[in-house]
C-alpha positions in Angstrom: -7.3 -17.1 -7.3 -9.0 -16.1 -10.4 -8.6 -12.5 -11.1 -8.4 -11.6 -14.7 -6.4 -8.2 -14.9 -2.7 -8.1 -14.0 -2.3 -4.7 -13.0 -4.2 -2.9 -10.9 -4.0 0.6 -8.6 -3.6 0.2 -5.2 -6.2 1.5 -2.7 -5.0 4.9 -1.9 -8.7 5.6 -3.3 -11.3 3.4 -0.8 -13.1 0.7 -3.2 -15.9 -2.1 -2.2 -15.3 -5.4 -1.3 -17.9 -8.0 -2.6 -18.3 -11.5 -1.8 -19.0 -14.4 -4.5 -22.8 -13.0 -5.2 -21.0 -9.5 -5.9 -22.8 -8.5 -2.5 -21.3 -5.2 -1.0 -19.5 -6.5 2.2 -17.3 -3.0 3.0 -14.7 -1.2 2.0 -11.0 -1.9 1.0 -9.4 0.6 2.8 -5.3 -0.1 2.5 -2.9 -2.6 1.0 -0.3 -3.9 3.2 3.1 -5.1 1.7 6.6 -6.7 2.4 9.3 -4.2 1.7 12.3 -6.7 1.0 10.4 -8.4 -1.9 7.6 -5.7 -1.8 5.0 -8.9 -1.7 1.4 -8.0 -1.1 0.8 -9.7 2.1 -2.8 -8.3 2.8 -6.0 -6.6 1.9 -7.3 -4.1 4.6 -11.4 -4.0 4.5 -13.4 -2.3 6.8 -16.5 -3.9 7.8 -19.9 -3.4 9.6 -21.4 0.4 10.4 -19.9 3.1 12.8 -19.6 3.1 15.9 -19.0 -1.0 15.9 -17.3 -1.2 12.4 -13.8 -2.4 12.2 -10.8 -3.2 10.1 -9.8 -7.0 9.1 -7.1 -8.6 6.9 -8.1 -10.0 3.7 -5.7 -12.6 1.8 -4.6 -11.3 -1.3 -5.2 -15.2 -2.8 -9.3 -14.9 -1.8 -9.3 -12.3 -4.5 -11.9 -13.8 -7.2 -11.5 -10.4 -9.5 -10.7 -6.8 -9.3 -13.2 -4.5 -11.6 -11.1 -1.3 -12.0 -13.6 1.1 -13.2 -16.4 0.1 -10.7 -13.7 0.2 -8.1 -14.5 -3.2 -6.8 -12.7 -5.7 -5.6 -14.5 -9.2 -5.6 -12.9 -12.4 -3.2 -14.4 -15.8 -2.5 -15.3 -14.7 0.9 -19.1 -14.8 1.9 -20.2 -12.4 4.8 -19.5 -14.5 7.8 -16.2 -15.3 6.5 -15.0 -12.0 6.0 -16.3 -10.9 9.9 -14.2 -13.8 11.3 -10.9 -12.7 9.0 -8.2 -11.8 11.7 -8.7 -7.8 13.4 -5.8 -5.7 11.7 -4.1 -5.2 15.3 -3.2 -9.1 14.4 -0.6 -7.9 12.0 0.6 -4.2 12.4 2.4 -2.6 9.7 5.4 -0.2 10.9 3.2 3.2 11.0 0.9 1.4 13.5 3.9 -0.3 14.9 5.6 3.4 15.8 2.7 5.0 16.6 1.9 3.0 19.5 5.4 2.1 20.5 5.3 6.6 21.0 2.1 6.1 22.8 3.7 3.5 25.4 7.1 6.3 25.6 4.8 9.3 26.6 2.3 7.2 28.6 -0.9 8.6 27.0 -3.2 7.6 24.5 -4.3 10.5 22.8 -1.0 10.2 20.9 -1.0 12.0 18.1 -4.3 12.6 18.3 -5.6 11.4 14.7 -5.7 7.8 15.8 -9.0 6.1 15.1 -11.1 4.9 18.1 -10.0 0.9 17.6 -6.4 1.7 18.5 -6.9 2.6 22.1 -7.9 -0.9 23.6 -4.6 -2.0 22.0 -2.0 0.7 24.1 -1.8 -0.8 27.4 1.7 -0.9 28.4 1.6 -4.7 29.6 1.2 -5.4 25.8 4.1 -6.1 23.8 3.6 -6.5 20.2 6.7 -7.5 18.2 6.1 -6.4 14.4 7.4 -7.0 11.5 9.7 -4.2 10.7 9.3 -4.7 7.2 5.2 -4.6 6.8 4.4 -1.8 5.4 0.8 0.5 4.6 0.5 1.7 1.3 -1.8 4.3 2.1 0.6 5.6 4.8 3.8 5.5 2.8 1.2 8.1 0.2 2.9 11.6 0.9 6.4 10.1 1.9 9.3 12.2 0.2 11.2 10.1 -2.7 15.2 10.3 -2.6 17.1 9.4 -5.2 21.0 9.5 -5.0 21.8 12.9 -5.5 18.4 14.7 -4.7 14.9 14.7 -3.6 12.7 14.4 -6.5 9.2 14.3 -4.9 6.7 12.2 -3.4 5.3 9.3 -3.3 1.5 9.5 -5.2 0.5 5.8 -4.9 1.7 2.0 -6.0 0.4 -0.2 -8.7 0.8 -3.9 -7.9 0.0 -7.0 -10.0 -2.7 -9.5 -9.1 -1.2 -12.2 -10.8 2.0 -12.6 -8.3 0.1 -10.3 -5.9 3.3 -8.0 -5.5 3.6 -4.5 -5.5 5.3 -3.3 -8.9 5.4 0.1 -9.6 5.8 3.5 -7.6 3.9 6.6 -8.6 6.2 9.5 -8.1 4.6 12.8 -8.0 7.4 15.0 -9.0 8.9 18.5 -7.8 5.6 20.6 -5.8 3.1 22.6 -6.7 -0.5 21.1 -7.7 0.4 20.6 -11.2 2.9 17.9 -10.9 3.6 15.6 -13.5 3.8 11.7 -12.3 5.9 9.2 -13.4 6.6 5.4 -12.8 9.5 3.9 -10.9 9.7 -0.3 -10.9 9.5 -1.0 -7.3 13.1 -3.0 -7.5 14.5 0.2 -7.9 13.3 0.8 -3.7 16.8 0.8 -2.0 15.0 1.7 1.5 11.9 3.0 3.3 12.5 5.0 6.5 9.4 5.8 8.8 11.6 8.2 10.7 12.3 10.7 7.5 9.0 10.0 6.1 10.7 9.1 2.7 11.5 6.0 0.4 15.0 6.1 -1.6 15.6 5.5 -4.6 18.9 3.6 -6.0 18.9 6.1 -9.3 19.8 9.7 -9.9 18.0 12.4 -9.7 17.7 13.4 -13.3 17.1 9.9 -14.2 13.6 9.7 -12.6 12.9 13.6 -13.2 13.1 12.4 -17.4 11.2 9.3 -16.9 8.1 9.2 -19.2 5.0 10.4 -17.8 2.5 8.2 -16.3 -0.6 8.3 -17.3 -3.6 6.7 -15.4 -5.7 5.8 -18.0 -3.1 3.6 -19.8 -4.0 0.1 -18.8 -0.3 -1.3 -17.0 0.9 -4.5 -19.2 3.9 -5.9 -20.3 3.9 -3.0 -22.8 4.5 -0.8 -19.9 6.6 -3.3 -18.3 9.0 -3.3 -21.4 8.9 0.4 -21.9 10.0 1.1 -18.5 12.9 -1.7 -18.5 14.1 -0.1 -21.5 14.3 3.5 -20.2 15.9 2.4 -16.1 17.6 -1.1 -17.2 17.0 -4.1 -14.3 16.1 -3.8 -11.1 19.0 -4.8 -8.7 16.2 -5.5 -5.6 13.2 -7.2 -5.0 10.6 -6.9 -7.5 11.8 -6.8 -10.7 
């Protein structure tokens, strides 16, 4: 792989996907990831032009370079290679996993209604699709309350995940409510579990703990500056990523 920058922002924001002549080939559109060692496992990019556009996996390792403020994410793959890369219904992460496990329950496929038009020639109930129950979207988890051990702190904002290793690394915590809310980091070894039924990660730290952590602010490159700072202030990580 030959990406330059070791921290990047996950695409909770759509960014381009180029090939080796920096050609526009589609969007990135999610980030799926391993929640035991919180490993990025693929890229999600949607290709080609509505109504026959569709989403494919992209390995993380095809990743050339990643240009943060042009938002563009540039892999070895030409064209052609990136149309044959494997339909996202080959690899479902636990949302999509649910979602269509409810559909199957009620019998219907208009469940819950928001679905995009690709899912519904993957619902009949003669299919059975065993997932990993530890893939995870990072664009779904966006939203999901955080938990820490004695409270609920917030939300989930987005994940910043290093391109060197390819593994998620941080969580962006949005915390309390409001518009206004100030964000902080949390190392993503800190994760102690992420629940699709409560619609929340926790968090092995109190409450006060991540409420005092130092801001986070976007515009501050991540680096081992960061990485130090932040070890400092929580101490190690006792799971997955450190």
């Amino acid at each position: 792989m030959g990406t330059t920058s070791s921290r990047s922002a996950t695409a909770a924001e759509p960014g381009a996907i180029a090939g080796p002549a920096e050609d526009h080939l589609g969007r990135v559109r999610d980030v799926y990831f391993d929640d035991r060692r919180f490993h990025v496992r693929h890229l999600v990019a949607e290709i080609g032009h509505w109504p026959a556009h569709r989403l494919v996996l992209v390995s993380p390792w095809s990743v050339r370079r990643i240009d943060l403020p042009a938002r563009v994410v540039q892999t070895d793959l030409g064209g052609d290679e990136l149309t044959r890369s494997p339909d996202a219904e080959c690899d479902r992460p636990v949302s999509r996993q649910r979602h269509v496990e409810l559909a199957r329950y009620y019998g219907f496929y208009g469940f819950p209604y928001q679905w995009p038009e690709a899912t519904v020639a993957t619902m009949s109930p003669r299919v059975r699709h065993r997932g990993d129950r530890h893939l995870r979207s990072a664009r779904a988890l966006v939203g999901y309350y955080v938990h820490a051990d004695d409270d609920d702190v917030g939300h989930v904002a987005d994940f910043l995940f290093g391109d060197a290793a390819w593994e998620i690394r941080h969580v962006v915590v949005a915390l309390g409510h409001g518009i206004a809310r100030r964000r902080v980091l949390v190392p993503a070894g800190w994760v102690s579990r992420v629940s699709w039924d409560a619609a929340a990660i926790t968090l092995a730290l109190p409450g006060r703990v991540v409420a005092a952590a130092p801001t986070y602010v976007p515009a501050e490159a991540p680096g081992p500056e960061l990485e130090a700072r932040l070890t400092r202030y929580y101490g190690p990580a006792p799971f997955g990523a450190a």
